[in-house]
C-alpha positions in Angstrom: 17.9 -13.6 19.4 17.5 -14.7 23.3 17.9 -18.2 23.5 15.1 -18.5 25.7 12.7 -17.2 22.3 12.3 -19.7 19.2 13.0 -18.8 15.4 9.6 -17.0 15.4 9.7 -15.0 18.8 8.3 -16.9 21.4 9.2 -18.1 24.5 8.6 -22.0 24.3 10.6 -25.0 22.3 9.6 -25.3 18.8 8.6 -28.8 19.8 5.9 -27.0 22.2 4.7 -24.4 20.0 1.9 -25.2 17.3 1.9 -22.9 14.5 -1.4 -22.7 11.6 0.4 -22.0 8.2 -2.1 -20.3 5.6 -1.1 -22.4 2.6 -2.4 -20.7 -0.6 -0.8 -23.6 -3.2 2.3 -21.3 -4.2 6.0 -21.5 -3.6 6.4 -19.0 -0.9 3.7 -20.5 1.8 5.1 -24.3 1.0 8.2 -23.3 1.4 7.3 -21.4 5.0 5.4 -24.9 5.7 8.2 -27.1 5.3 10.5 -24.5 7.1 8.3 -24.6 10.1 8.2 -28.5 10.1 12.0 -29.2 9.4 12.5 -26.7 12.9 10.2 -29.1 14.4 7.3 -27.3 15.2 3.6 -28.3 15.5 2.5 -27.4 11.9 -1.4 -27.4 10.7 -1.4 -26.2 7.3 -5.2 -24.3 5.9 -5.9 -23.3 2.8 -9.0 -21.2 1.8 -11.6 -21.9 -1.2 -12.0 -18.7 -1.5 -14.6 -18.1 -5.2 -15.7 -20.5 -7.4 -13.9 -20.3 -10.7 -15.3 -20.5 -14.0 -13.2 -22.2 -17.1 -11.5 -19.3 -18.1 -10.3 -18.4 -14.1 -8.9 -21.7 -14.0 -6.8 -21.2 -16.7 -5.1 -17.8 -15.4 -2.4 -17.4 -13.2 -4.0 -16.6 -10.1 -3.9 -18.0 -6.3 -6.8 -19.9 -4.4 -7.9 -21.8 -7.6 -8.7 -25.4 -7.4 -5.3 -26.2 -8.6 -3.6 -24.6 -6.2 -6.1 -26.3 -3.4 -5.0 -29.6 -4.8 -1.1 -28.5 -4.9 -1.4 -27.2 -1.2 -2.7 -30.8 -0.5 0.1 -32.8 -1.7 2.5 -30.2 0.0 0.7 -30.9 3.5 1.2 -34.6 2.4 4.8 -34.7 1.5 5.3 -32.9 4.7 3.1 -35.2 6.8 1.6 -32.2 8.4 -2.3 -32.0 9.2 -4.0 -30.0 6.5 -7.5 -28.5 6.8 -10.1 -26.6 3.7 -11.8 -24.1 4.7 -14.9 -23.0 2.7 -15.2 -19.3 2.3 -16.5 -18.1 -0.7 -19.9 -16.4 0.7 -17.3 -14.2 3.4 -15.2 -13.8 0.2 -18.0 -12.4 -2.0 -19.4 -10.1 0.7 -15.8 -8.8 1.9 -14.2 -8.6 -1.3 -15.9 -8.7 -4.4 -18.5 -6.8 -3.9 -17.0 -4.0 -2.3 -14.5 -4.4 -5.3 -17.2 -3.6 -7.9 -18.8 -0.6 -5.4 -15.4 1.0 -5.4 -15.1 0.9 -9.2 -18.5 2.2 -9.6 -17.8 5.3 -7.4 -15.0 6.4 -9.8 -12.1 4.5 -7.4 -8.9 1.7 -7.8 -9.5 -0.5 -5.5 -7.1 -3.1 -4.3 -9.1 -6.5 -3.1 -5.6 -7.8 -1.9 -5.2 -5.5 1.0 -9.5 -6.2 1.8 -8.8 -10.0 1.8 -6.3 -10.1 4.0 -8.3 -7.5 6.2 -11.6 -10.3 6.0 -11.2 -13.6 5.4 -7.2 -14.1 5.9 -6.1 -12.1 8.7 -10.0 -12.0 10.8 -11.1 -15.2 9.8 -8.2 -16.8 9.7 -7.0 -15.3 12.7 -10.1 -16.2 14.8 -9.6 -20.4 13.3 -5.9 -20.4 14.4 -7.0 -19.3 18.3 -9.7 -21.5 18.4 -7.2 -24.6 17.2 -4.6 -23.0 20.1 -2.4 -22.1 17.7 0.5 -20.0 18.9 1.0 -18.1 15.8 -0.2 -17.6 12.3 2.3 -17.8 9.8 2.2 -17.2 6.3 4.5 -16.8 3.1 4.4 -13.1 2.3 7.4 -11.2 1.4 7.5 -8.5 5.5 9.8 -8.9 8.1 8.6 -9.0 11.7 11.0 -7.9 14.5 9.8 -9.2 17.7 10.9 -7.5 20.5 9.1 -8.0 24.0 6.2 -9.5 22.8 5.3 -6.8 20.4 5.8 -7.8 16.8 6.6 -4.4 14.5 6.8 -5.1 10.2 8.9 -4.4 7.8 9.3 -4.1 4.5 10.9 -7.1 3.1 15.4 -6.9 2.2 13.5 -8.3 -1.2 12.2 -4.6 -2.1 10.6 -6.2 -5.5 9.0 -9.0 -3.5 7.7 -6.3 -0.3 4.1 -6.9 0.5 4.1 -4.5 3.4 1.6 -2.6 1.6 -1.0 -5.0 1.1 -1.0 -5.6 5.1 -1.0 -1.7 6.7 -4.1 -2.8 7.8 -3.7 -5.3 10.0 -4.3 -4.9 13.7 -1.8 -4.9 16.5 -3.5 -7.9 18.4 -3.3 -9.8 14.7 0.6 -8.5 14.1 1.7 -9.5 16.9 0.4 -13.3 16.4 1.9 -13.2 12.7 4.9 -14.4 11.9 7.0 -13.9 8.6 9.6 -15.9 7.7 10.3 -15.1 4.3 11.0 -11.4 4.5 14.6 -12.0 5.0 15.5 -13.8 1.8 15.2 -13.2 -1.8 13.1 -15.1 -3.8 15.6 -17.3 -5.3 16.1 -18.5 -2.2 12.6 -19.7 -1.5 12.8 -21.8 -4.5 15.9 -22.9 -3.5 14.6 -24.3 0.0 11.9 -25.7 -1.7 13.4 -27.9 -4.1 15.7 -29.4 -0.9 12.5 -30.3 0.5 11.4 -32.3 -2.7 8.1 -29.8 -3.2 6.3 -30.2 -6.3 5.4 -26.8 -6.6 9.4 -25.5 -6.2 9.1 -24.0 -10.1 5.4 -23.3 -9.5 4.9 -19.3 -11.5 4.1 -17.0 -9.1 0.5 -15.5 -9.6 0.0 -12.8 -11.1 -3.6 -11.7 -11.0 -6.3 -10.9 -8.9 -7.7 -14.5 -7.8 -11.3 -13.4 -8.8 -10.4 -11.5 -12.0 -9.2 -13.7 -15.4 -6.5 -12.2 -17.2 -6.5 -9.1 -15.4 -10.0 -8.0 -17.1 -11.5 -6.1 -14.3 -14.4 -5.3 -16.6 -15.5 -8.5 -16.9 -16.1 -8.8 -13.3 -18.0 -5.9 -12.8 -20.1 -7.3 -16.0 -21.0 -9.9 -14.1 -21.9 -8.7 -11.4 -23.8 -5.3 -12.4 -24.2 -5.5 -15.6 -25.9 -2.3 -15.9 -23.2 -0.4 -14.9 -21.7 0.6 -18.3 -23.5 3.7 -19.1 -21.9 6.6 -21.8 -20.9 9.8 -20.5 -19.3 12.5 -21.0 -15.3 13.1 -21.4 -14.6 17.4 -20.3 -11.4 18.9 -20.7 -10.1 21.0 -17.6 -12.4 23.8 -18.5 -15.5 21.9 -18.1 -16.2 21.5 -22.2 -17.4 18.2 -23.1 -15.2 16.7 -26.0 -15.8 13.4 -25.9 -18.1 10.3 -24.8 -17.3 7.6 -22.9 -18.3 3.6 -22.6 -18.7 3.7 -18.6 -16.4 5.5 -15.6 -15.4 1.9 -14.8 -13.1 1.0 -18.0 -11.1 4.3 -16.6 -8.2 5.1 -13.5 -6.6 8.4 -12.6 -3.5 8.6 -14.7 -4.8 6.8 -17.7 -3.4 7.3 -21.2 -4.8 4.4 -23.8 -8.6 4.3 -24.1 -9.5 7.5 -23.9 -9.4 7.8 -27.9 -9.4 11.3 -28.7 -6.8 13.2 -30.3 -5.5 16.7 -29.3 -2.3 18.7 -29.4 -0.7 16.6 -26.8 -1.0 13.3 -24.9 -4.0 13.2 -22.9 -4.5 11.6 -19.3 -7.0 10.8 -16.8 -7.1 13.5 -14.2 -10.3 13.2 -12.2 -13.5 10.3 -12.5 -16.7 12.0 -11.1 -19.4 9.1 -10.2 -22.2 11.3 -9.6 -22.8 12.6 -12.9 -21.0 9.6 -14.7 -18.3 12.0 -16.2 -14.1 11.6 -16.6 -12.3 15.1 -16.5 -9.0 14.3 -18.9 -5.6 16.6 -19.2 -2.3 17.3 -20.1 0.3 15.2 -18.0 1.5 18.2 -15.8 -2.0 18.2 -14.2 -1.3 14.5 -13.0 1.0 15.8 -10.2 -0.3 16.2 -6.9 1.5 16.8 -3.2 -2.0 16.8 -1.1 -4.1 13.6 -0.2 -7.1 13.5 2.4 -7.5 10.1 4.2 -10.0 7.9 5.8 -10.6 4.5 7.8 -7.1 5.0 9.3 -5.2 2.2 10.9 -2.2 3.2 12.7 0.2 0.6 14.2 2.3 3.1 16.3 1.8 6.0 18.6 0.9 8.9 17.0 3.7 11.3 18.1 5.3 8.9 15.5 3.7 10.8 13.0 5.2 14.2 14.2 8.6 13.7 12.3 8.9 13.4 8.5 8.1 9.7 7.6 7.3 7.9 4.0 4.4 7.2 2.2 3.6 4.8 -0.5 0.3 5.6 -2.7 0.1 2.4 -4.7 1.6 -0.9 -4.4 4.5 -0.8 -7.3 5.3 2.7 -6.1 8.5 4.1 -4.5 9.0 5.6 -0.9 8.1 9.4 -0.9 8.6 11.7 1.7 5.7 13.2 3.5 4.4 14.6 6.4 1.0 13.4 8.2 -1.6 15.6 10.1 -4.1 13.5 11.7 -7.7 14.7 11.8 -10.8 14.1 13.9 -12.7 10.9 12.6 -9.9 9.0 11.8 -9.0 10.7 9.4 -5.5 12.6 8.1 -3.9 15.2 5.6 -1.0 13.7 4.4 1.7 16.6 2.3 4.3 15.4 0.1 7.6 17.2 0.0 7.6 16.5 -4.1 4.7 16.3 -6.6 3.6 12.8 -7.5 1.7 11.7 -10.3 -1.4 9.5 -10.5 -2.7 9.2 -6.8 -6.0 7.6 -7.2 -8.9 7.9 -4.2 -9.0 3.6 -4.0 -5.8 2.6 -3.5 -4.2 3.0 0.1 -1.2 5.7 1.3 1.1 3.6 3.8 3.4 4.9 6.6 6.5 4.1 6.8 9.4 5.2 8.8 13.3 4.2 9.1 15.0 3.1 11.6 18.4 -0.1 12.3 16.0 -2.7 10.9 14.6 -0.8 7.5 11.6 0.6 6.9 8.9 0.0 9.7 5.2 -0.1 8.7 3.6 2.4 10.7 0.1 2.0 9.4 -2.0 4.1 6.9 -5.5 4.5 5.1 -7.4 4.8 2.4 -7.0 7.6 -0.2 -10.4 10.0 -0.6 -9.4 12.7 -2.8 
């Protein structure tokens, strides 16, 4: 890197440069705390209450909960870096949950991840770290950033099972290029190593696993809750419309389901399509699963559009692999987006990311939400 740019990209002394770490209570954004510090910049370290957890949340392995508040605090401590709370669970119930429990209802998979860091971690967050004069925001998830004149392009992460590129397509170019990364070039292992050289008592801290808001992985539960008039039988139809089955509500169901359905036939059955409207789940064999086509909306694109000309590569959910695609953007913000090979269990919900390769890996080009 020019020597006139710091470890993060910008042109000033570390000394000089004042940097808000979101601390969450885990490994990963302790570690990038303490990283920031021992290169001697100005650290301020927030972390977000972010719900109110009942007994049984506490108990899961989740991020944001009240231990991990208290875990981020004696991090900030051992550091001897400022450390502010900010309260955010009303933004957090409008901008998360609740459109979390309307996605479900109309027949979708949502992922709140990829909504919280589009509300309250990246917006919110964002808009605190200017107004402290922050010259970066910095936080512990597994992307690389390449800086190059200012701009600040991501990539997926040299830890492929770690990448969190996905949950972030929708960040803005004003908020990218006032991130910063530093974990997306080293492994995991790693992290915990750096971690336990800086004496951190979280350095063997479990990663979380679930959703913050959702114990034990019981999405039901949540919706419950929340509208608990929601579970309403309907019917199960084959793919030639005849009803052969009744189900317990559309929400205990995703595209591509196997166990729950509970009925018997000549071969496996899966979830192929979840109509809301009239409360009904449309079930199949497995070859029905595979699909090439997928209509967008709410794009976000991070890159010119004639970047989208060439063949690029998608991801449709989170824990899926690079497939190879080609985009047409539509009026609206919309797109068509064609896969050169069949792939099973796209779900309208979850997002389709852009992706395309260059010297540095894969770049994150942008994406949107799958319709249908």
């Amino acid at each position: 890197m020019n020597k006139e740019y710091n470890s993060i990209g910008i042109k000033k002394k570390p000394e000089d440069t004042t940097v808000v770490v979101a601390m969450s209570g885990g490994v990963d954004s302790s570690t990038v705390a303490g990283i920031m510090k021992n290169e001697g910049y100005k650290v301020i370290g927030i972390t977000l209450k972010l719900y109110d957890e009942g007994k049984e949340v506490a108990k899961a392995k989740q991020c944001c909960s009240g231990q991990d508040i208290m875990d981020a605090k004696r991090v900030a401590h051992k550091l001897g870096i400022e450390h502010k709370i900010l309260y955010y669970q009303d933004k957090f119930k409008q901008g998360v949950i609740d459109n979390f429990v309307d996605s479900y209802l109309n027949g979708e998979t949502p992922i709140p991840c990829v909504q919280c860091n589009q509300t309250v971690k990246f917006k919110d967050l964002f808009e605190v770290s200017k107004e402290l004069n922050a010259d970066a925001l910095v936080t512990g998830h597994y992307v690389k950033n390449i800086t190059t004149n200012n701009t600040n392009n991501m990539y997926r992460a040299i830890d492929e099972n770690r990448d969190q590129s996905y949950f972030l397509f929708n960040t803005t170019r004003e908020q990218l290029d006032y991130l910063r990364f530093p974990l997306g070039g080293m492994l995991k292992d790693k992290t915990r190593e750096i971690a336990k050289e800086l004496h951190l008592n979280v350095a063997d801290k479990p990663d979380s696993q679930d959703i913050c808001f959702v114990p034990n992985g019981d999405y039901a539960s949540v919706i419950r809750k929340f509208k608990p008039d929601s579970f309403q039988k309907g019917n199960i139809r084959n793919l030639d419309g005849k009803v052969i089955g009744v189900h317990e509500g559309i929400i205990n169901f995703t595209i591509g389901q196997r166990k729950g359905i509970k009925i018997s036939d000549s071969e496996p059955l899966y979830v192929l399509k979840i109509n809301s409207n009239n409360n009904e789940i449309v079930v199949g064999p497995k070859e029905h699963l595979g699909k090439k086509d997928i209509s967008l909306k709410d794009l976000n694109l991070l890159t010119n559009k004639k970047d989208l000309d060439k063949n690029i590569f998608v991801k449709v959910r989170s824990t899926g692999s690079l497939l190879e695609a080609k985009v047409d953007l539509k009026d609206n913000n919309t797109a068509h987006v064609h896969l050169l090979n069949p792939e099973d269990g796209i779900s309208p919900g979850q997002a389709c990311v852009f992706y395309s390769k260059d010297q540095f890996g894969h770049r994150v080009l942008g994406g949107g939400w799958i319709k249908e």
